[in-house]
C-alpha positions in Angstrom: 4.1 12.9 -29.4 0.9 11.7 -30.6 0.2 9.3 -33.3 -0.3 10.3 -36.9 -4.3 9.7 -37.8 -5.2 5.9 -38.6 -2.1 4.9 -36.3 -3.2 2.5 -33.6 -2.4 4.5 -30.5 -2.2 1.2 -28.3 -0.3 -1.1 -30.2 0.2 -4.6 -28.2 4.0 -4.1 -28.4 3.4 -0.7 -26.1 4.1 -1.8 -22.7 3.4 -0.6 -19.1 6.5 0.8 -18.8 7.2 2.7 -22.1 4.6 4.6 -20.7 6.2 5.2 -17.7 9.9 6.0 -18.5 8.9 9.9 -20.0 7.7 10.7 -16.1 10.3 11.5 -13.5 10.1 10.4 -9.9 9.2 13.6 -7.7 7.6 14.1 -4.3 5.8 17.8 -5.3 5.0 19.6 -1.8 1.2 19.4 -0.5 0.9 22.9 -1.9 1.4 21.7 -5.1 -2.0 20.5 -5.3 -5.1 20.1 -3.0 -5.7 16.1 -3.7 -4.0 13.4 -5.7 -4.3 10.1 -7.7 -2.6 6.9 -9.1 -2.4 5.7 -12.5 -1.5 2.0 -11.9 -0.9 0.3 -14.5 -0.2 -3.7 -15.8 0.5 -5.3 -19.1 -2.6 -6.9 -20.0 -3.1 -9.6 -23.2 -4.1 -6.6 -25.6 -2.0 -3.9 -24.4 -1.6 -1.7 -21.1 -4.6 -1.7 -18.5 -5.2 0.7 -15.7 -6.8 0.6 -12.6 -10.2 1.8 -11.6 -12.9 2.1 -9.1 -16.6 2.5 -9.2 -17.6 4.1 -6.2 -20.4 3.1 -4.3 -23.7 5.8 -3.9 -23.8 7.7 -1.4 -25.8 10.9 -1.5 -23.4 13.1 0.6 -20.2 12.3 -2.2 -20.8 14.7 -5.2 -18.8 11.4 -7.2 -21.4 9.3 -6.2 -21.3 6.3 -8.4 -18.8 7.7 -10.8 -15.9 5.7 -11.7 -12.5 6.9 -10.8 -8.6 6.7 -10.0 -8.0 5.8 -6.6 -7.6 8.9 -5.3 -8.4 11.6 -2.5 -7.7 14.5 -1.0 -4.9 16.3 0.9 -3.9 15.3 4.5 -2.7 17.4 7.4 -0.4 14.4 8.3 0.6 13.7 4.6 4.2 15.0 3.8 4.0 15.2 0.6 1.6 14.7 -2.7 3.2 10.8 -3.5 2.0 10.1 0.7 -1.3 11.4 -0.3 -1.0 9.1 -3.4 0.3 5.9 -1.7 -1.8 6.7 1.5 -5.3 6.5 -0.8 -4.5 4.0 -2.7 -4.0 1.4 0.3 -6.8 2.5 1.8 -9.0 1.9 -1.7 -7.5 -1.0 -3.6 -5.1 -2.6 -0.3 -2.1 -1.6 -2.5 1.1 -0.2 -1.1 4.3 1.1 -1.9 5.7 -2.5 -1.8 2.8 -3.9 -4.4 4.8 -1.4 -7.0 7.4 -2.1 -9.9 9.5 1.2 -8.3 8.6 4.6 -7.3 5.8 6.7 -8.3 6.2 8.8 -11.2 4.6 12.4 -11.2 2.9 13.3 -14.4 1.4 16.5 -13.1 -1.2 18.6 -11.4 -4.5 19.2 -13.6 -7.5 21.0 -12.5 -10.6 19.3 -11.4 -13.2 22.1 -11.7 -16.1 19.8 -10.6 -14.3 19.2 -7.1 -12.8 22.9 -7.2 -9.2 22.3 -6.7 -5.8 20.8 -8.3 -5.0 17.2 -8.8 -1.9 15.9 -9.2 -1.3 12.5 -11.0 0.8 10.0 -10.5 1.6 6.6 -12.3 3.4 3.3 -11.6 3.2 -0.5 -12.5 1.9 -3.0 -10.5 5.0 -5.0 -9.2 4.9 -8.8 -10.5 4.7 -10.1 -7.3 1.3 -7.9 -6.1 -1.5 -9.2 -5.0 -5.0 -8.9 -6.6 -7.1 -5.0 -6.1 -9.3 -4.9 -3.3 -11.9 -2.8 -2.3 -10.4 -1.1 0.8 -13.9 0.4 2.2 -17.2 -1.1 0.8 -18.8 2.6 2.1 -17.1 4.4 -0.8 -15.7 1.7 -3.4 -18.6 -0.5 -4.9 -16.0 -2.0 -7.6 -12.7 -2.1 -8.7 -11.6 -3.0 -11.7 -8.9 -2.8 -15.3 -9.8 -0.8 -18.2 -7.3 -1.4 -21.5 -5.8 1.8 -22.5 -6.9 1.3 -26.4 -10.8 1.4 -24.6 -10.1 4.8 -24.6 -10.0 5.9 -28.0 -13.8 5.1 -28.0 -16.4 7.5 -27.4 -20.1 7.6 -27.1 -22.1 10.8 -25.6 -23.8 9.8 -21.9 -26.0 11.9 -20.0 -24.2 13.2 -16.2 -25.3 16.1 -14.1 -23.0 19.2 -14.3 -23.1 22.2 -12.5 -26.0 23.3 -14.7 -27.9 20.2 -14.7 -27.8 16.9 -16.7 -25.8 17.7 -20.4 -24.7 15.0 -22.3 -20.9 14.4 -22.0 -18.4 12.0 -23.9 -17.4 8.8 -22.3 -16.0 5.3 -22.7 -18.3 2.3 -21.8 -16.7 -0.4 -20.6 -18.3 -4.0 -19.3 -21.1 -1.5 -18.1 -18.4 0.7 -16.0 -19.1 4.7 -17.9 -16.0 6.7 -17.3 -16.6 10.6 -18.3 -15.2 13.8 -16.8 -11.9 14.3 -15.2 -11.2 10.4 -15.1 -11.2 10.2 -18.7 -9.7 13.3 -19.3 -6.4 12.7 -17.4 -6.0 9.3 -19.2 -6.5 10.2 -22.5 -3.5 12.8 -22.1 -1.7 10.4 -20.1 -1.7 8.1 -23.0 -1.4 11.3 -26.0 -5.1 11.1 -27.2 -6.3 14.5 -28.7 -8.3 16.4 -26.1 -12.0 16.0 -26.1 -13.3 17.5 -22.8 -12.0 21.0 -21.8 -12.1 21.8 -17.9 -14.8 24.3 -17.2 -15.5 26.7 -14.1 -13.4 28.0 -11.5 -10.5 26.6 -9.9 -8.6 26.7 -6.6 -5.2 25.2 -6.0 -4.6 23.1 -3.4 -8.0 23.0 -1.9 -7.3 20.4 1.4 -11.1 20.4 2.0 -14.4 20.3 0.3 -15.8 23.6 0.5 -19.2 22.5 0.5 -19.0 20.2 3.2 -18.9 16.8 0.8 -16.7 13.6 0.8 -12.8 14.0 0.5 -13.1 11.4 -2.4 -13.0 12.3 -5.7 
């Protein structure tokens, strides 16, 4: 449900796990979707944070620079969409299974037209005991670092390149980090915020490639 207008949407009495409990724990097949994230997230001092990354540039990755959810694409060896999930996320942030407060939850496959495939989404809490985010490979993560869910009520109009050329797009500015596009999108309807950005252009499920020939990043 979302909250009436004028309602704080991130109260600080909203924890982690609140927003957790409404997702159920599911492995969905790889064909479920050609790539998947993680939604980690931590009780911070003004309400729950998530985890992101600011990739590094790098002209061959179509997400050059854009900040993200750890995340990537479909492997052959990966058995399922959670593998995919768990297998990305060490190899971005150094997390594992084992840095987790329980099992992932599956919130759902959303379309990523920009990368022309499926998505699915997972979330989970960052056990007690974890050790600080790292940046697994300084060749695709430049940063990584914890956005408060209440930042992203906020919205200011950036300009990004689209598949028509630069058009100015909404986003959340945080400590310099701009977070636009599908990012934003997924957590604003992870945490009930009305839709602002509507996915445009084709779509292909369970894409386990880049048809263009780019990074397996998104």
């Amino acid at each position: 449900m979302r909250p009436e207008t004028g309602e704080d949407p991130f109260p600080s009495s909203r924890s982690a796990a609140e927003l957790l409990e409404r997702h159920p724990i599911l492995h969905p097949p790889v064909s479920t979707a050609g790539a998947a994230v993680t939604i980690v997230l931590r009780d911070g001092a003004h309400g729950p944070e998530t985890l992101l990354i600011e990739r590094a540039t790098n002209a061959s990755d179509p997400a050059s620079g854009d900040v993200a959810l750890p995340g990537g694409r479909v492997e052959d060896r990966d058995g399922s969409l959670a593998t995919t999930a768990l297998r990305e996320l060490r190899e971005e942030v150094g997390l594992g299974a084992g840095d987790l407060a329980g099992p992932l939850r599956f919130v759902g496959a959303t379309p990523a037209p920009r990368f022309r495939l499926h998505v699915g989404v997972f979330a989970a809490r960052l056990g007690d005991a974890a050790g600080p985010p790292t940046v697994g490979s300084p060749t695709e993560v430049a940063h990584v670092f914890w956005l408060p869910l209440r930042s992203l009520a906020e919205s200011r109009f950036v300009t990004r390149n689209g598949p028509t050329g630069p058009r100015p797009v909404r986003a959340t500015v945080h400590e310099g980090h701009v977070l636009w596009g599908f990012t934003r999108r997924v957590l604003r309807e992870f945490t009930d915020l009305p839709p602002e950005d509507r996915p445009e252009g084709p779509v292909t499920v369970s894409t386990h490639g880049d048809p263009r020939g780019g990074s397996d990043r998104l």
